[in-house]
C-alpha atoms as a printed R data frame, in Angstrom:
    type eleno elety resid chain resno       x      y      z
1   ATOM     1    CA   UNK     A     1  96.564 80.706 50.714
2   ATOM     2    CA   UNK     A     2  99.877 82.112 51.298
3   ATOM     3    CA   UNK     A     3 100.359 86.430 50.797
4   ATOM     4    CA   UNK     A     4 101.793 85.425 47.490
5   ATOM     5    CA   UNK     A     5  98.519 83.355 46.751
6   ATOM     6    CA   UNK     A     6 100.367 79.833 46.646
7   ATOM     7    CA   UNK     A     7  99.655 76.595 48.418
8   ATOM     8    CA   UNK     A     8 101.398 75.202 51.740
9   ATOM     9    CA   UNK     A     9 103.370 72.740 49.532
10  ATOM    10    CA   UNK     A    10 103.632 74.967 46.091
11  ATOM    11    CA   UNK     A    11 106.484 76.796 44.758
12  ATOM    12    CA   UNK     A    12 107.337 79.822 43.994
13  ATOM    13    CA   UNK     A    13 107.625 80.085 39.703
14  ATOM    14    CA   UNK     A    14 110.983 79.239 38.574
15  ATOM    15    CA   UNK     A    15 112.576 80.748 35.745
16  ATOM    16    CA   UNK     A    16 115.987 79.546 34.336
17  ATOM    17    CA   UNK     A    17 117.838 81.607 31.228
18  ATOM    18    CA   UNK     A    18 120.431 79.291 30.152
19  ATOM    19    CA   UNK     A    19 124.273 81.012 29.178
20  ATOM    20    CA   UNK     A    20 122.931 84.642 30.552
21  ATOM    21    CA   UNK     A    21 126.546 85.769 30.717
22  ATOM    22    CA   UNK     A    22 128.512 86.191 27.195
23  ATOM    23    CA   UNK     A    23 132.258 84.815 28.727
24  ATOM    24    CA   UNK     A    24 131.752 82.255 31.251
25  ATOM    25    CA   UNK     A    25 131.835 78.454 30.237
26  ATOM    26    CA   UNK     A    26 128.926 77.785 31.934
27  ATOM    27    CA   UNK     A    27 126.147 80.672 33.510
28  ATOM    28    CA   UNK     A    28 122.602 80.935 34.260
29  ATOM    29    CA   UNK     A    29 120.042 83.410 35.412
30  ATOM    30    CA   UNK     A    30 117.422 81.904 37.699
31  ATOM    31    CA   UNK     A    31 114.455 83.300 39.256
32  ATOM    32    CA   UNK     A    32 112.102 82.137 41.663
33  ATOM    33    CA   UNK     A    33 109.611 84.001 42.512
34  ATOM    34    CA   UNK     A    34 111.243 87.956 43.180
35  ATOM    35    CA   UNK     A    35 114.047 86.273 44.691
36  ATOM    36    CA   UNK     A    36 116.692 86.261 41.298
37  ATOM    37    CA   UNK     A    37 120.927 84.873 40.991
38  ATOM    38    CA   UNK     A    38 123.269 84.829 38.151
39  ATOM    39    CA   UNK     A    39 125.539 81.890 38.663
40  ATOM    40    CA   UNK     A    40 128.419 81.664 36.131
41  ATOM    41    CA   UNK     A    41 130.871 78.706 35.973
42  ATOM    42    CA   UNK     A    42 134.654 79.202 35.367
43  ATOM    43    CA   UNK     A    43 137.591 76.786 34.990
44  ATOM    44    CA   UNK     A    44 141.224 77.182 36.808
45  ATOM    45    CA   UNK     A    45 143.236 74.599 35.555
46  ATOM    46    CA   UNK     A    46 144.865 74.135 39.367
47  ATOM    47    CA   UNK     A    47 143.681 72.190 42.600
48  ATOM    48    CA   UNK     A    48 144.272 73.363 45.963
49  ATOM    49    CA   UNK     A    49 147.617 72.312 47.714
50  ATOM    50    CA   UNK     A    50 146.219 69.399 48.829
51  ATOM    51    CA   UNK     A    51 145.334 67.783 45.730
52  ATOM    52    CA   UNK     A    52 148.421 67.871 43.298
53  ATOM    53    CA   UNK     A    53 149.652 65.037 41.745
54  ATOM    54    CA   UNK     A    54 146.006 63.474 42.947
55  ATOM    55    CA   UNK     A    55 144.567 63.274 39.708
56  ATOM    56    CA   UNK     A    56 141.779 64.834 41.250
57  ATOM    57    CA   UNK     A    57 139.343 67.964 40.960
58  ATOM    58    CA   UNK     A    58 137.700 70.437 42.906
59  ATOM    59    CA   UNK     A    59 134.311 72.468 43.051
60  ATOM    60    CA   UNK     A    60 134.218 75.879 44.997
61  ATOM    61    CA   UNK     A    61 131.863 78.710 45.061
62  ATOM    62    CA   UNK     A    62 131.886 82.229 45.882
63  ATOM    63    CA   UNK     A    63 128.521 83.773 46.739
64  ATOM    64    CA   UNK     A    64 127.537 87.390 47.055
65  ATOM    65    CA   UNK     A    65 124.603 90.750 47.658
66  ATOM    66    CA   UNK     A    66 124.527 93.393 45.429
67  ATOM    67    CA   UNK     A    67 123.684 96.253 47.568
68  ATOM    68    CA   UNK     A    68 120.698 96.971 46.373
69  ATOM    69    CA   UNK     A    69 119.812 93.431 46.134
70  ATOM    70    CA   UNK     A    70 117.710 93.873 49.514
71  ATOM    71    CA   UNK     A    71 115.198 97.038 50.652
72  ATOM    72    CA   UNK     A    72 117.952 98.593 52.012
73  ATOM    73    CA   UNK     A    73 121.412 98.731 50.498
74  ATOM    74    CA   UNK     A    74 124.105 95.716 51.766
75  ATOM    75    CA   UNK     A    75 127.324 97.626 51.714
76  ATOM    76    CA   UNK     A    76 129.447 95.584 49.404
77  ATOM    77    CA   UNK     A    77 131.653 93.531 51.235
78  ATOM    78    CA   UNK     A    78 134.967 94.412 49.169
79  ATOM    79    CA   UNK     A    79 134.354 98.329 50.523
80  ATOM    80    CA   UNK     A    80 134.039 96.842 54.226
81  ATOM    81    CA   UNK     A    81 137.432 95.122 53.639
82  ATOM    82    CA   UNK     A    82 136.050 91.265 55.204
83  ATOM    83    CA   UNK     A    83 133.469 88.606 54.767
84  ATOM    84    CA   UNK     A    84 130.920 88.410 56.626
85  ATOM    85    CA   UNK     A    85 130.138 85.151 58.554
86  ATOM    86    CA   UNK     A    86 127.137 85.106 56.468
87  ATOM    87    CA   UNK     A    87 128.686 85.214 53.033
88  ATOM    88    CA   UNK     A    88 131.718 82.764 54.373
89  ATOM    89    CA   UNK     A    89 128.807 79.754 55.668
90  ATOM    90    CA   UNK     A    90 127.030 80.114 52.515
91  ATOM    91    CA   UNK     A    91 129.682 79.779 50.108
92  ATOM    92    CA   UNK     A    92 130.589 76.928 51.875
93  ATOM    93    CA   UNK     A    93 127.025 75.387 51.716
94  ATOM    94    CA   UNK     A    94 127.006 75.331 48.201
95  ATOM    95    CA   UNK     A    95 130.274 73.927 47.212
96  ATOM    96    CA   UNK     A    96 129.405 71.312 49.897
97  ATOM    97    CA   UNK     A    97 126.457 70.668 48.127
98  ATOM    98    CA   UNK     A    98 127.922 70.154 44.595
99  ATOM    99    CA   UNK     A    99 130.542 67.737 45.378
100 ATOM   100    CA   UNK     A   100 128.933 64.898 46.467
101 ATOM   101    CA   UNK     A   101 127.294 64.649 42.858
102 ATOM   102    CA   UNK     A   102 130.619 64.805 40.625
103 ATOM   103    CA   UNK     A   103 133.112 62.475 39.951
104 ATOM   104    CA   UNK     A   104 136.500 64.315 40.848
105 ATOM   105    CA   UNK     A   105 138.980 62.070 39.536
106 ATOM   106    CA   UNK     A   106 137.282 62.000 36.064
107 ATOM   107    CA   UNK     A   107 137.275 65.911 36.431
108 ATOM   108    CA   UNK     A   108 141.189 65.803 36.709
109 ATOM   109    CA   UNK     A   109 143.163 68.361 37.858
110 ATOM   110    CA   UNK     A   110 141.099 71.774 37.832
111 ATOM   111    CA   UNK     A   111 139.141 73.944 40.050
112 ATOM   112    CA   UNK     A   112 135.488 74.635 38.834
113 ATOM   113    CA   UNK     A   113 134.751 77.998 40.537
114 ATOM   114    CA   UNK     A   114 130.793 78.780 40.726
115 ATOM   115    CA   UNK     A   115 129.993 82.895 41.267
116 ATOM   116    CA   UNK     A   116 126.601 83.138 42.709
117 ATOM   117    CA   UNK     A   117 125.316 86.678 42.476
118 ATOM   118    CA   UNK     A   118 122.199 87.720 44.306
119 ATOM   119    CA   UNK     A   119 120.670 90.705 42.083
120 ATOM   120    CA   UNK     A   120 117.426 90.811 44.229
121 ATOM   121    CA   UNK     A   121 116.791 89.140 47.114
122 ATOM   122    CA   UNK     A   122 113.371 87.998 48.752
123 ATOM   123    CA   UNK     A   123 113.986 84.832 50.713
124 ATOM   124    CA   UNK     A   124 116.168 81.464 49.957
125 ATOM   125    CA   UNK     A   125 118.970 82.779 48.268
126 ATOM   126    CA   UNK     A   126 121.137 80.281 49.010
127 ATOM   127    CA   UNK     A   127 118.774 77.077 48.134
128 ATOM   128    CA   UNK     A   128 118.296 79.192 44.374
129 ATOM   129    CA   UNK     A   129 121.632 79.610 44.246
130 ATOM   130    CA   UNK     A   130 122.755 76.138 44.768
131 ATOM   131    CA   UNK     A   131 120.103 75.030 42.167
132 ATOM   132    CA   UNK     A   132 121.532 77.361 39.863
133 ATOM   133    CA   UNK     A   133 125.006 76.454 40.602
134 ATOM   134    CA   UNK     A   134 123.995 73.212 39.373
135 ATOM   135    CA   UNK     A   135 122.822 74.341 35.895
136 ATOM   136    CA   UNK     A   136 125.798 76.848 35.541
137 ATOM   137    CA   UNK     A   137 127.834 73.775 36.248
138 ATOM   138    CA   UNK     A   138 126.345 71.291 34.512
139 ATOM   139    CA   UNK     A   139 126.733 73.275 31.144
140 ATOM   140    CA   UNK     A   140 130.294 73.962 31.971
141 ATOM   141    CA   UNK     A   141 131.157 70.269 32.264
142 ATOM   142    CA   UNK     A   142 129.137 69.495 29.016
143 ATOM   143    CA   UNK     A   143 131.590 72.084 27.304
144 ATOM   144    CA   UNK     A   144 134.632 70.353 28.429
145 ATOM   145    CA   UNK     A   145 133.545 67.324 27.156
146 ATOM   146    CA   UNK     A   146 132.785 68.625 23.774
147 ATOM   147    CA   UNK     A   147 135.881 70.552 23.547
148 ATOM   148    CA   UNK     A   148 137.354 67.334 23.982
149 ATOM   149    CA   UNK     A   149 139.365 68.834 27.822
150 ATOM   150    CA   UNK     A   150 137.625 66.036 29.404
151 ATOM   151    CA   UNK     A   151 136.562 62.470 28.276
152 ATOM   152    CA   UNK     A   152 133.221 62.289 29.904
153 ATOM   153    CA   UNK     A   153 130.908 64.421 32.123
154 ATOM   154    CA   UNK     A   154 131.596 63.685 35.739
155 ATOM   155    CA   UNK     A   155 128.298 64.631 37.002
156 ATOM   156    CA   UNK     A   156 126.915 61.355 39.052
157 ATOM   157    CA   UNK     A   157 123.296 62.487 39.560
158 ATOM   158    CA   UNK     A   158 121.135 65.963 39.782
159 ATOM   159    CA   UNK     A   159 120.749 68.012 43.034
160 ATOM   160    CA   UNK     A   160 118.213 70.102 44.258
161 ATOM   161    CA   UNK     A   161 117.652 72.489 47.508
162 ATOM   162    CA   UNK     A   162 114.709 74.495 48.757
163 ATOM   163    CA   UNK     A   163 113.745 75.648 52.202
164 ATOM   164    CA   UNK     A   164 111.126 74.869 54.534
165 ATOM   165    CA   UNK     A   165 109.502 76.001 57.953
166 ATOM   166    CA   UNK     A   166 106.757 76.400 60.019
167 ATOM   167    CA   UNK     A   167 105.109 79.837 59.593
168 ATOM   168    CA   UNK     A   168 102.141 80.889 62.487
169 ATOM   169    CA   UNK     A   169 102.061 77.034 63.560
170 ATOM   170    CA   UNK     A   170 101.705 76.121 59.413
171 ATOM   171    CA   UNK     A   171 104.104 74.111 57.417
172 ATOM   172    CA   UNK     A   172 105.239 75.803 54.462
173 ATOM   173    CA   UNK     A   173 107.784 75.416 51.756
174 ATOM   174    CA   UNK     A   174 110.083 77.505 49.869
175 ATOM   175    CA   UNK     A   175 109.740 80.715 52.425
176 ATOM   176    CA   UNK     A   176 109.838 84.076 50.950
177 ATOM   177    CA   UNK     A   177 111.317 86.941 52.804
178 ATOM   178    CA   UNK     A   178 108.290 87.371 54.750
179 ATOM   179    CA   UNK     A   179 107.471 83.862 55.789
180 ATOM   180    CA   UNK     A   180 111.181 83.484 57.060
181 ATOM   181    CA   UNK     A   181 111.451 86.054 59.580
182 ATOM   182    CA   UNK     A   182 108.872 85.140 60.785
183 ATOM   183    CA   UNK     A   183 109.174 81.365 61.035
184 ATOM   184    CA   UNK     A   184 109.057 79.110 64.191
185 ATOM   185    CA   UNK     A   185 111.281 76.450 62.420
186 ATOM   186    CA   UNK     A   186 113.492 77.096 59.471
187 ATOM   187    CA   UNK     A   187 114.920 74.078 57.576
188 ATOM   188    CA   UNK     A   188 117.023 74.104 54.172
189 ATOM   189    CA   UNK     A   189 117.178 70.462 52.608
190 ATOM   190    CA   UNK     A   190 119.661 69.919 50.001
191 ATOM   191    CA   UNK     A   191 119.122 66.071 47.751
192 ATOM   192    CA   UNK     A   192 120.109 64.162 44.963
193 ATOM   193    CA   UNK     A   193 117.738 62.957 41.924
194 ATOM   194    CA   UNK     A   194 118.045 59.280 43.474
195 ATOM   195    CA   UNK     A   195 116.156 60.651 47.043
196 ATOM   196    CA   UNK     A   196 119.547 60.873 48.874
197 ATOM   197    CA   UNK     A   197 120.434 63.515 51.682
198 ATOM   198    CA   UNK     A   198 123.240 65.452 50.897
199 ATOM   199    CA   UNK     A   199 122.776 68.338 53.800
200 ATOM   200    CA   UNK     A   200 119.973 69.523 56.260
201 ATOM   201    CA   UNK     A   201 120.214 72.461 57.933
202 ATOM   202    CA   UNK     A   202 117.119 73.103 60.153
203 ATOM   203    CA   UNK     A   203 116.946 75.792 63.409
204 ATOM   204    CA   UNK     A   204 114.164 76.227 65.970
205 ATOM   205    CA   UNK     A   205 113.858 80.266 65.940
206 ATOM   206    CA   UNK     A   206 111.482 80.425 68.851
207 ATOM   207    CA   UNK     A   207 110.642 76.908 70.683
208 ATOM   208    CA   UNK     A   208 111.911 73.452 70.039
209 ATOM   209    CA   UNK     A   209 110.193 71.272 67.472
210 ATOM   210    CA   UNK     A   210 109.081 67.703 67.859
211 ATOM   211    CA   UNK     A   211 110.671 64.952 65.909
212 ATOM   212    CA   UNK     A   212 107.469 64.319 64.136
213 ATOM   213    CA   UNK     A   213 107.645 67.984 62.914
214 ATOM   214    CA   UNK     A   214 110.754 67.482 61.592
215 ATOM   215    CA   UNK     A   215 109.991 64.460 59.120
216 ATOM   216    CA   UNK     A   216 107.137 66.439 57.671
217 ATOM   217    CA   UNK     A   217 109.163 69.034 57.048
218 ATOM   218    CA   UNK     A   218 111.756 67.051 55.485
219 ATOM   219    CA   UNK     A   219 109.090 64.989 52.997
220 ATOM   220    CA   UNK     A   220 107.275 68.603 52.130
221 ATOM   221    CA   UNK     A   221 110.969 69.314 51.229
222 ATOM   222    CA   UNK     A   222 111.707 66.535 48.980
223 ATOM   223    CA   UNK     A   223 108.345 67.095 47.142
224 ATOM   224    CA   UNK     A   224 109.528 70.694 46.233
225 ATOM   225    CA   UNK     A   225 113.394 69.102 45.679
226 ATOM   226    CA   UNK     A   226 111.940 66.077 42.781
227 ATOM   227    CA   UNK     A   227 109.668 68.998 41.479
228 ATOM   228    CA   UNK     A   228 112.864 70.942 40.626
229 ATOM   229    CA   UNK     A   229 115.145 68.411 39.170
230 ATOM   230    CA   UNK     A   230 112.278 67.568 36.852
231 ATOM   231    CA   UNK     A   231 112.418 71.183 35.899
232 ATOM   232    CA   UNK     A   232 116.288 70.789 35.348
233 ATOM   233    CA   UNK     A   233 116.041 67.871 33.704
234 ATOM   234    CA   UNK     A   234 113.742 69.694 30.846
235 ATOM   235    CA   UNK     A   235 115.909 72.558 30.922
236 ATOM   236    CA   UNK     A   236 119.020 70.507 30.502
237 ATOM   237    CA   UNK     A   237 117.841 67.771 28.063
């Protein structure tokens, strides 16, 4: 048993609050575990540069620390004037994640903008904050369609992320704080309801891995990935 008394191959609880924030068109507070994000959906009707006159949408997210998310305060990045390399990869991770899943031509022209907020922090922040995404979006997107914006929902299929390593020569999935800085291998795995890879991101912190390593990693992952869709699924209806 793990400190937190779970299994190798268990997750930490989930907990997902549907519309937590009053004004956003889409929001959600999700918890697993002590690790906790507000994600909140919000429509610009623009695209980038790149995609007027495409007839074609666009999902981006912003993702942040409160400063006392963590044990010791994370100066908020606004006061430092930049973002940090950090901030800028993950943001990046989880619009990459969403897009494969949406139809962006039946979205039309507008932006979907996804705030991830990370009130407390204990380990895979950005795999809970991509699932959240998700369910922020989701909602948004049903809105649309029932305020008759757009004619159908363009989501193609569910996603899911969650992370996974080897911890003191054991394989374990969805690392708290503790198990990550101390893992040998860290590995985030981000897939679709139908079983289909969208990204893997997966670092040897200490020695290489073998290849064998790596695909149990990767089906431990999926088990945790099909375990939350089914939760979305229920949430969602």
């Amino acid at each position: 048993m793990r400190g937190d008394n779970r299994k190798y191959d268990e997750l930490r609880k989930i907990k997902i609050e549907l519309n937590f924030l009053k004004y956003a068109e889409g929001s959600c507070l999700i918890t697993a575990g002590n690790t906790k994000v507000i994600c909140a959906a919000s429509v610009d009707n623009k695209v980038p540069s790149f995609l007027i006159g495409s007839g074609a949408g666009w999902i981006t997210a912003e993702y942040g620390l409160l400063p006392r998310s963590t044990k010791e305060r994370v100066p908020r990045e606004a006061a430092t004037g930049r973002i940090t390399g950090r901030t800028h990869e993950i943001k990046r991770f989880i619009g990459r994640s969403l897009r494969p899943v949406i139809n962006l031509k039946t979205l039309g022209e507008k932006t979907i903008i996804i705030d991830c907020d990370v009130i407390q922090a204990d380990g895979g922040t950005r795999t809970l904050s991509v699932n959240g995404a998700f369910i922020a979006l989701f909602s948004l997107l049903n809105r649309l369609v029932k305020g008759g914006e757009i004619f159908r929902n363009p989501i193609i299929d569910f996603i899911g992320a969650v992370s996974v390593g080897i911890v003191d020569g054991e394989l374990m999935l969805d690392l708290c704080y503790e198990e990550d800085v101390k893992a040998e291998v860290d590995m985030n795995v981000v897939m679709t309801g139908q079983g289909r890879v969208i990204e893997i991101q997966s670092t040897a912190e200490h020695n290489p891995f073998a290849e064998n390593d790596l695909f149990k990693m990767f089906n431990l992952a999926k088990k945790g990935i099909n375990e939350i869709i089914a939760l979305q699924k229920s949430i969602l209806k």
